[in-house]
LUMVO-96894 format. One record per atom (N, C-alpha, C): atom name; x, y, z; residue number from 1. Coordinates in pm, whole numbers, plus 50000, padded with zeros to 5 digits. Example, Ala and Ser with C-alpha at 12.3 -4.5 7.8 and 13.67 -1.06 7.14 Angstrom:
ATOM  atom      x      y      z   nr
ATOM     N  51319  49431  50780    1
ATOM    CA  51230  49550  50780    1
ATOM     C  51320  49670  50780    1
ATOM     N  51285  49775  50708    2
ATOM    CA  51367  49894  50714    2
ATOM     C  51290  50003  50787    2
This chain:
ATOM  atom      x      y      z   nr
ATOM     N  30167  05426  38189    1
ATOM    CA  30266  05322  38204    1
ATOM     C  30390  05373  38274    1
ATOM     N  30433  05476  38230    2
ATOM    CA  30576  05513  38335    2
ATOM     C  30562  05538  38481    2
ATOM     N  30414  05597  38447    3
ATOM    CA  30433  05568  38671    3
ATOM     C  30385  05441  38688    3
ATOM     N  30389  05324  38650    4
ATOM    CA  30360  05226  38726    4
ATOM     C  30538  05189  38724    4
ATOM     N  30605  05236  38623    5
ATOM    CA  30756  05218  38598    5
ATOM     C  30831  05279  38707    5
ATOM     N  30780  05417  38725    6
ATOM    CA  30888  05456  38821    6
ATOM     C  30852  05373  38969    6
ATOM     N  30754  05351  38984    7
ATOM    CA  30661  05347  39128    7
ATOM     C  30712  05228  39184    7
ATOM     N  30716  05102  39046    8
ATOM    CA  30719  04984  39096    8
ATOM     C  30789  04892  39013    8
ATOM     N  30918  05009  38952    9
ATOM    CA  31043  04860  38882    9
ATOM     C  31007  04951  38715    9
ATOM     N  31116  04927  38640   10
ATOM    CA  31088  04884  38517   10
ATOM     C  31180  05010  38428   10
ATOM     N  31245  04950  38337   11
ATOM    CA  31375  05022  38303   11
ATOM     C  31424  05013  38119   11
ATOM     N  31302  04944  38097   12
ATOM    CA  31317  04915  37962   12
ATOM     C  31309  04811  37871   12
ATOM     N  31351  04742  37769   13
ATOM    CA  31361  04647  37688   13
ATOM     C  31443  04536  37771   13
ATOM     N  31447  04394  37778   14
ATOM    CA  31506  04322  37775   14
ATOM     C  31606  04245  37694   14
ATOM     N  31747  04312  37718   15
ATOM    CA  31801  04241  37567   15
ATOM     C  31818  04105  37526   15
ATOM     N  31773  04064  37666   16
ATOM    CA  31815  03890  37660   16
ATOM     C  31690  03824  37712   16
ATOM     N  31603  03722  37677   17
ATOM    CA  31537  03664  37683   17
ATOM     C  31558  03592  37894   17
ATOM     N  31445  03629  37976   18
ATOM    CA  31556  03611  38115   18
ATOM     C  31484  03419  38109   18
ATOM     N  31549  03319  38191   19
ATOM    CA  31541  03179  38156   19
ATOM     C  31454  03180  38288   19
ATOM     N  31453  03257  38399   20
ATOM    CA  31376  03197  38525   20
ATOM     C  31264  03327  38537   20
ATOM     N  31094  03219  38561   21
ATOM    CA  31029  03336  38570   21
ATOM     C  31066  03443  38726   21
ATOM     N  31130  03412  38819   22
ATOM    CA  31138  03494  38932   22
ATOM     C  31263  03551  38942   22
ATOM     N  31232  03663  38982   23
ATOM    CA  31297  03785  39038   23
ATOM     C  31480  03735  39074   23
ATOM     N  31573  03761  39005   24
ATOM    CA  31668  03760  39079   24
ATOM     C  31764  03860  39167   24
ATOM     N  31713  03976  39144   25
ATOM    CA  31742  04054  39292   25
ATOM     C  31662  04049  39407   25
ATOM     N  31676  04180  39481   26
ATOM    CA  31600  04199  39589   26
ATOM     C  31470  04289  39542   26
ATOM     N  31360  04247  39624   27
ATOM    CA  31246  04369  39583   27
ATOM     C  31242  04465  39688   27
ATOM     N  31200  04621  39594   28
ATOM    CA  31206  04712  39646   28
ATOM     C  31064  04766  39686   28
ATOM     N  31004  04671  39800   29
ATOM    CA  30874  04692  39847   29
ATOM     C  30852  04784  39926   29
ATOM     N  30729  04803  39943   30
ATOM    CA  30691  04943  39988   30
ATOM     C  30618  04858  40178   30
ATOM     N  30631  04758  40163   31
ATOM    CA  30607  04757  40310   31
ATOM     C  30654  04581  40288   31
ATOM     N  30694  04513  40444   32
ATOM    CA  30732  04395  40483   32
ATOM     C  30676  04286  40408   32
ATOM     N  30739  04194  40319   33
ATOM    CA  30594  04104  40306   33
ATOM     C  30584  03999  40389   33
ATOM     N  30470  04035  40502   34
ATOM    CA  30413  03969  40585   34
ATOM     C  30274  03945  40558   34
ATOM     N  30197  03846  40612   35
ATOM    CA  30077  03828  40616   35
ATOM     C  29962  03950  40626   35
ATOM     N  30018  04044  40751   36
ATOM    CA  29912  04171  40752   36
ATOM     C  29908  04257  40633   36
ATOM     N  30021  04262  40548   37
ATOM    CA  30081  04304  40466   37
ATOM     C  29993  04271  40320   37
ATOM     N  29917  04182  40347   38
ATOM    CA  29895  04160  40214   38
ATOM     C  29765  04198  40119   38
ATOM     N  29680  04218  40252   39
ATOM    CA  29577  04301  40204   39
ATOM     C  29664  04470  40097   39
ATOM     N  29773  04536  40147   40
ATOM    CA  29853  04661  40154   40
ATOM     C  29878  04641  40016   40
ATOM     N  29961  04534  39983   41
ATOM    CA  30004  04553  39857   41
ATOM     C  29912  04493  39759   41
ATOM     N  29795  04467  39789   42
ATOM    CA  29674  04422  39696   42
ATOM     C  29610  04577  39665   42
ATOM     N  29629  04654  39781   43
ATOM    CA  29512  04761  39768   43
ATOM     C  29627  04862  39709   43
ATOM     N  29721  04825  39668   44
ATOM    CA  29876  04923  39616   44
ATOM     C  29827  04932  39466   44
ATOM     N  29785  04790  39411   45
ATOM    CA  29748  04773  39292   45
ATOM     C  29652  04818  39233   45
ATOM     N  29551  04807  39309   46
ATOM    CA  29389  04875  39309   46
ATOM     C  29416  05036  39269   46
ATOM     N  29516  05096  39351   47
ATOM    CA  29520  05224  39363   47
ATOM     C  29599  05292  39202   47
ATOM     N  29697  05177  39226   48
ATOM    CA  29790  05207  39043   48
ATOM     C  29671  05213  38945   48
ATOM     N  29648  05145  38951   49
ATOM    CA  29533  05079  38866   49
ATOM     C  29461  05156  38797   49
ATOM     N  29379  05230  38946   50
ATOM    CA  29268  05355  38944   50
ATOM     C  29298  05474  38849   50
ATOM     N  29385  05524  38947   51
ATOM    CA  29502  05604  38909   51
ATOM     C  29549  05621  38719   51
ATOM     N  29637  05521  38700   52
ATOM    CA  29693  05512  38569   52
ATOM     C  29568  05461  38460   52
ATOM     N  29510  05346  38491   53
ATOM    CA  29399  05327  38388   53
ATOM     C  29243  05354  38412   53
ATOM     N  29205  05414  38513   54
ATOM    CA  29065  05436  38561   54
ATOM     C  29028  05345  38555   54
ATOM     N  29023  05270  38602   55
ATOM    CA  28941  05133  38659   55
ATOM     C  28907  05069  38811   55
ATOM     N  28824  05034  38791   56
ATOM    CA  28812  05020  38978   56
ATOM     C  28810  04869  38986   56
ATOM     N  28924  04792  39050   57
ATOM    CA  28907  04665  39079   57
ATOM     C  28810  04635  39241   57
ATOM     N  28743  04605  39166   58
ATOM    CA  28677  04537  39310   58
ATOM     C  28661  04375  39384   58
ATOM     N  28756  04333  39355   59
ATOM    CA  28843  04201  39407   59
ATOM     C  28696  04030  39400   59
ATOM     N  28673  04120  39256   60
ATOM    CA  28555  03997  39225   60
ATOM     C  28656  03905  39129   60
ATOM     N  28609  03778  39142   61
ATOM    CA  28636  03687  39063   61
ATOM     C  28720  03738  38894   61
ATOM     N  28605  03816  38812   62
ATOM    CA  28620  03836  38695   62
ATOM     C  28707  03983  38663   62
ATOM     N  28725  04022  38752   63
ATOM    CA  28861  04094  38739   63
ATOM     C  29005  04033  38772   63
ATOM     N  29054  03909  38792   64
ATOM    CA  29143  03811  38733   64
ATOM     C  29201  03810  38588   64
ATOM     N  29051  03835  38523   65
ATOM    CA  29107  03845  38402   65
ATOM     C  29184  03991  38333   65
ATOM     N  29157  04123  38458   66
ATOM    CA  29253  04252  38406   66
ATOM     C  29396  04215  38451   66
ATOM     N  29399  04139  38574   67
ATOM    CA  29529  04084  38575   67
ATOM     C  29639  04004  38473   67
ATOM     N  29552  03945  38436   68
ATOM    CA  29612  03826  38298   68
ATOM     C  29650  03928  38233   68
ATOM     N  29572  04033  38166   69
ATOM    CA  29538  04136  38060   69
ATOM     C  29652  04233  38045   69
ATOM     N  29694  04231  38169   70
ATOM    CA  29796  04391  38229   70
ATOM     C  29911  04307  38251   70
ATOM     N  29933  04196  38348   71
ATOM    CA  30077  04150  38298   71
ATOM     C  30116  04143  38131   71
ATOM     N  29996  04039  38067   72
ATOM    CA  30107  04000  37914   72
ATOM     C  30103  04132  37837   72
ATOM     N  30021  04261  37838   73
ATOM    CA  30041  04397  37829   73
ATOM     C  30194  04426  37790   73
ATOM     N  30223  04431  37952   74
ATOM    CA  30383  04518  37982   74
ATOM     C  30489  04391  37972   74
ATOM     N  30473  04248  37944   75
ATOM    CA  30555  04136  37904   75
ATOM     C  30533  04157  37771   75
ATOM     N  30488  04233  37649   76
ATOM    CA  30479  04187  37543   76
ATOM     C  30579  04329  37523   76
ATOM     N  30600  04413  37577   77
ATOM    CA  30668  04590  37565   77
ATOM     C  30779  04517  37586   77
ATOM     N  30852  04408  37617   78
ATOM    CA  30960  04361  37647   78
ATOM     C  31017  04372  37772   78
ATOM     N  30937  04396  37860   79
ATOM    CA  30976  04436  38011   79
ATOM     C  31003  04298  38021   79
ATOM     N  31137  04325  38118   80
ATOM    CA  31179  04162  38225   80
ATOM     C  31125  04160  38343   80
ATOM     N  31135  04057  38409   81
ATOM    CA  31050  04032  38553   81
ATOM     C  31124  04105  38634   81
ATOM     N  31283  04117  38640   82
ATOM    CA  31385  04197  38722   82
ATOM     C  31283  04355  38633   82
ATOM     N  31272  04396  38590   83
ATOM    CA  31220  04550  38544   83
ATOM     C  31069  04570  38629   83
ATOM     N  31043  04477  38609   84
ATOM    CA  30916  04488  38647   84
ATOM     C  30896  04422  38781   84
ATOM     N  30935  04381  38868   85
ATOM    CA  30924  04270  38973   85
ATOM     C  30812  04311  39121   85
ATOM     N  30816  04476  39147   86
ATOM    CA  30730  04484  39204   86
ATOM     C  30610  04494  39183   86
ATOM     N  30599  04567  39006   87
ATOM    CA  30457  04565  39012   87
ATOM     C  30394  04426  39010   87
ATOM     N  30431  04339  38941   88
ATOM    CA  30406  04176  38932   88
ATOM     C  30393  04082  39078   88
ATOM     N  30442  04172  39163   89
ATOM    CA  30461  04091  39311   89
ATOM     C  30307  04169  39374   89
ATOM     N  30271  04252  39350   90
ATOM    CA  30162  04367  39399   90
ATOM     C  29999  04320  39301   90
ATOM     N  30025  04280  39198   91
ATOM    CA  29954  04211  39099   91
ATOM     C  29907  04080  39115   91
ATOM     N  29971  04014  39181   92
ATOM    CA  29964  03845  39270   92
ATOM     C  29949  03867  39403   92
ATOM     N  29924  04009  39454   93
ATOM    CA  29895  04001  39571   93
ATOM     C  29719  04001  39577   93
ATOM     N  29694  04067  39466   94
ATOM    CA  29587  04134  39426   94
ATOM     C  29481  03990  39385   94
ATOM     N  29535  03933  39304   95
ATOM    CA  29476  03745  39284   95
ATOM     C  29473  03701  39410   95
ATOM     N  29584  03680  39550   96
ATOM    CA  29539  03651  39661   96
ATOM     C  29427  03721  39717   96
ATOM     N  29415  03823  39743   97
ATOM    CA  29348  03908  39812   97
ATOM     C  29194  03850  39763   97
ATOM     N  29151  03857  39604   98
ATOM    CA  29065  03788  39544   98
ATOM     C  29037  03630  39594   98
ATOM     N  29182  03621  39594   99
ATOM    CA  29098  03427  39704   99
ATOM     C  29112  03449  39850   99
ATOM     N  29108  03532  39930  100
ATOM    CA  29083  03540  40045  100
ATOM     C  28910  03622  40082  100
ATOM     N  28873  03695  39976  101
ATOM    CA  28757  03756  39997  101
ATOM     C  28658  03650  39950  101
ATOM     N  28746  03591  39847  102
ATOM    CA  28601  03512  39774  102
ATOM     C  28584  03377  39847  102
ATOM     N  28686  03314  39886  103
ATOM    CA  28672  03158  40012  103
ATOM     C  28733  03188  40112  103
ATOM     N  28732  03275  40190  104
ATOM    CA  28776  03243  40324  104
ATOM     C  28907  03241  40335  104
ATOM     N  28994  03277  40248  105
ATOM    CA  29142  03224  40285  105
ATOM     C  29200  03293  40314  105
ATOM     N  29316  03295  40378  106
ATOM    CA  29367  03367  40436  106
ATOM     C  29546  03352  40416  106
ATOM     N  29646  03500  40426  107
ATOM    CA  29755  03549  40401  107
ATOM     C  29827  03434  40525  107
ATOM     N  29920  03410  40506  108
ATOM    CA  30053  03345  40553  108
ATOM     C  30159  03319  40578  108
ATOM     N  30299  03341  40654  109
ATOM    CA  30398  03347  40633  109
ATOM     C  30421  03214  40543  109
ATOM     N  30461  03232  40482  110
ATOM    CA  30553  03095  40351  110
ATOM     C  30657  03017  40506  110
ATOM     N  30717  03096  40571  111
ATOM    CA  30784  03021  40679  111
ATOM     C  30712  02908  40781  111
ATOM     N  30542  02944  40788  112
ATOM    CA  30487  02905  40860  112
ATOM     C  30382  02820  40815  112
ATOM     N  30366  02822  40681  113
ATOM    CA  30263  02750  40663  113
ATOM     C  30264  02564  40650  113
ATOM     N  30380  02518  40693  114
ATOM    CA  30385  02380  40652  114
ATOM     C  30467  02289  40538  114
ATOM     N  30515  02411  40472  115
ATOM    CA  30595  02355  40333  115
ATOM     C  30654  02200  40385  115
ATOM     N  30652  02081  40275  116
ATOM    CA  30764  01960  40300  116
ATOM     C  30887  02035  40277  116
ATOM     N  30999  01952  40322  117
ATOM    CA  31103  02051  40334  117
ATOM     C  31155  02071  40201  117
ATOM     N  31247  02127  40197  118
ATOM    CA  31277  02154  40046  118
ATOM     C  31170  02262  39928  118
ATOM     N  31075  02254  39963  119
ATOM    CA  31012  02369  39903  119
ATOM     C  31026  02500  39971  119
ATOM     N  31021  02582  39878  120
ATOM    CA  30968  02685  39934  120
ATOM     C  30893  02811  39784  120
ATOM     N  30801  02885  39877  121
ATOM    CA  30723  03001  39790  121
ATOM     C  30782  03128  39811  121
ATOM     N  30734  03220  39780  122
ATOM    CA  30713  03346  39827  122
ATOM     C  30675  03375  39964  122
ATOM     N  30711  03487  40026  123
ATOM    CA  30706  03505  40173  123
ATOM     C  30562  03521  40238  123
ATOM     N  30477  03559  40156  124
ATOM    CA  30335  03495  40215  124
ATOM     C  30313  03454  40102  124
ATOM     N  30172  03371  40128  125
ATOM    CA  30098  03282  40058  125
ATOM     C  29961  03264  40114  125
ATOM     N  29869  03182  40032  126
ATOM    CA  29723  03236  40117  126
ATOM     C  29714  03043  40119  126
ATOM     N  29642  03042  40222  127
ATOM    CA  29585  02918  40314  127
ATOM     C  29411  02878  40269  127
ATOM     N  29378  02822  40223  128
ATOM    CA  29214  02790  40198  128
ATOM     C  29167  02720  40272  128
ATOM     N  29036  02729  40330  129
ATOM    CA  29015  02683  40439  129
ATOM     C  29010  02516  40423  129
ATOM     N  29041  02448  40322  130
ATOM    CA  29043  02292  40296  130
ATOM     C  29172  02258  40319  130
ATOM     N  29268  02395  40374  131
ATOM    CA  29414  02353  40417  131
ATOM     C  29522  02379  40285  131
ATOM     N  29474  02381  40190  132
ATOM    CA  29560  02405  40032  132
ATOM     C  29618  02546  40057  132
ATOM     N  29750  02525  40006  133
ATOM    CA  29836  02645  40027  133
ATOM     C  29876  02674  39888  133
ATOM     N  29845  02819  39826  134
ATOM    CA  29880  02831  39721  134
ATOM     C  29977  02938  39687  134
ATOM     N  30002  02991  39594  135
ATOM    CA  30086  03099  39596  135
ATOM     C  30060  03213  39495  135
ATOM     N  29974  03286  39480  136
ATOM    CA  29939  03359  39381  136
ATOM     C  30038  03471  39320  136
ATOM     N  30140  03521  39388  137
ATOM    CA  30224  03576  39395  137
ATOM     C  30317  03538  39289  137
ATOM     N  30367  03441  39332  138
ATOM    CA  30463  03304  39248  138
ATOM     C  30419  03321  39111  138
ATOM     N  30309  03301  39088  139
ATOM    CA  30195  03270  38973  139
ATOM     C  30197  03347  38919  139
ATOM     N  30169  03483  39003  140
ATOM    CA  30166  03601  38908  140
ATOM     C  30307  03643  38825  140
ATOM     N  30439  03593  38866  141
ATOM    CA  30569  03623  38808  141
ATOM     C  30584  03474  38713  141
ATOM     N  30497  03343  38685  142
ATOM    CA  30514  03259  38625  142
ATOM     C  30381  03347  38526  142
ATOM     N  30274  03410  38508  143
ATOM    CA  30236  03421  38368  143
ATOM     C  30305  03514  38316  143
ATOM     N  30365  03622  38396  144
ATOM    CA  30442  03721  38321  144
ATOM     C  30511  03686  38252  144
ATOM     N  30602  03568  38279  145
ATOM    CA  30742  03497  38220  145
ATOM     C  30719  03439  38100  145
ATOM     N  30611  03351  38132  146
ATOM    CA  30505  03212  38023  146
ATOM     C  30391  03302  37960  146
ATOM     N  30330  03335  37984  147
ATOM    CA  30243  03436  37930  147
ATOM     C  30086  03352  37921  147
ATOM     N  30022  03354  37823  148
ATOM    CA  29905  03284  37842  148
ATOM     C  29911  03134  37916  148
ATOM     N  29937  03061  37869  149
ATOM    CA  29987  02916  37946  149
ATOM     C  29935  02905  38111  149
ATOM     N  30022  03043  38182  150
ATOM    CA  30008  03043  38294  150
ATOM     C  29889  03149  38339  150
ATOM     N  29802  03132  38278  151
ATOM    CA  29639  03190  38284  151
ATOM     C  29601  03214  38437  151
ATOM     N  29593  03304  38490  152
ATOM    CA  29549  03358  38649  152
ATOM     C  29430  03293  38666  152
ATOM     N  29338  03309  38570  153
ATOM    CA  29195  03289  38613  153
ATOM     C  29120  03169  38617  153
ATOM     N  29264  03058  38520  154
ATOM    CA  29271  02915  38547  154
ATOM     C  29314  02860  38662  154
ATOM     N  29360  02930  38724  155
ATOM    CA  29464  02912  38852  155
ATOM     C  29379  02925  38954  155
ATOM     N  29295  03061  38962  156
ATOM    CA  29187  03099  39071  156
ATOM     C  29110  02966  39050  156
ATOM     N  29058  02917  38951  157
ATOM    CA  28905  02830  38973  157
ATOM     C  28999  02691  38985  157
ATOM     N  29126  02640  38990  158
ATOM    CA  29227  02546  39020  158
ATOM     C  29227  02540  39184  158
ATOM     N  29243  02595  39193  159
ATOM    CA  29296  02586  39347  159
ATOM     C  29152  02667  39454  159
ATOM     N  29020  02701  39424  160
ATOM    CA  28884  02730  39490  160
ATOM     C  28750  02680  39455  160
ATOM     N  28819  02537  39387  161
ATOM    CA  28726  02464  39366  161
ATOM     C  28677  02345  39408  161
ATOM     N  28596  02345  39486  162
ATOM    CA  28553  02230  39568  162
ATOM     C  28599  02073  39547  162
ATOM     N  28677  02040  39600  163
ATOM    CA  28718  01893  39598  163
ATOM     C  28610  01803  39614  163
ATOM     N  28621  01702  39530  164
ATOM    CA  28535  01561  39526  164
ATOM     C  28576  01460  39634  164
């Protein structure tokens, strides 16, 4: 656990309960988040992962659920999303990456993808080929916050599931 602390955020207890699940500083990423980018910080996670818990994610479906598993983990140690913000941003990259291998979809600038105005996501986001723009990223700093509620693996079969 401390090298995923030093590597990627995280500083201790939260003394105050934080009210918004996202990040209110800046993140201290290890490369641009751009679209090419996102395979990088999916395979950042893979590597922590390996590394700290011996496990090999191989960006199937049912490893969604080590994601769920490993955020409410280090959210239940009392880590805040500001403590923790990159690994959680690298963790939702890792759920995209999973819906781009498993349907076709593909990384996005958030600038470019179409938002109505007034919204906006995270700086990429993945595109499904039925045109649905989702944000796994986002998601991944809303179960950290909410904790079960905001279930990853409800989210994956939500948004890659064949419309009627």
């Amino acid at each position: 656990m401390s090298f995923l602390k030093s590597l990627f955020g995280g500083k201790g207890k939260k003394p105050v309960p934080d009210t918004d699940p996202m990040p209110t500083r800046e993140l201290r990423l290890s490369f641009a988040p751009s679209p090419e980018n996102g395979i990088l910080f999916a395979q950042q996670f893979v590597g922590a992962v390996k590394q700290n818990e011996g496990i090999e994610l191989d960006y199937s479906v049912d490893t969604i659920d080590f994601v769920d598993k490993f955020l409410q983990r280090f959210s239940d140690e009392g880590l805040s999303v500001n403590d923790f913000a990159e690994t959680i941003f690298i963790a939702g990259s890792y759920v995209g990456q999973v819906m781009v291998n498993n349907n076709e979809g593909l990384w996005v600038a958030q600038a470019e993808a179409g938002l109505p105005e007034g919204v906006t996501m995270m700086p990429l986001v993945i595109k499904l080929p039925n045109g649905t723009i989702t944000d796994p990223i986002a998601k991944a700093f809303k179960r950290f916050h909410f904790g079960e509620s905001d279930d990853l693996k409800y989210y994956y079969h939500v948004f890659t599931s064949p419309r009627p």
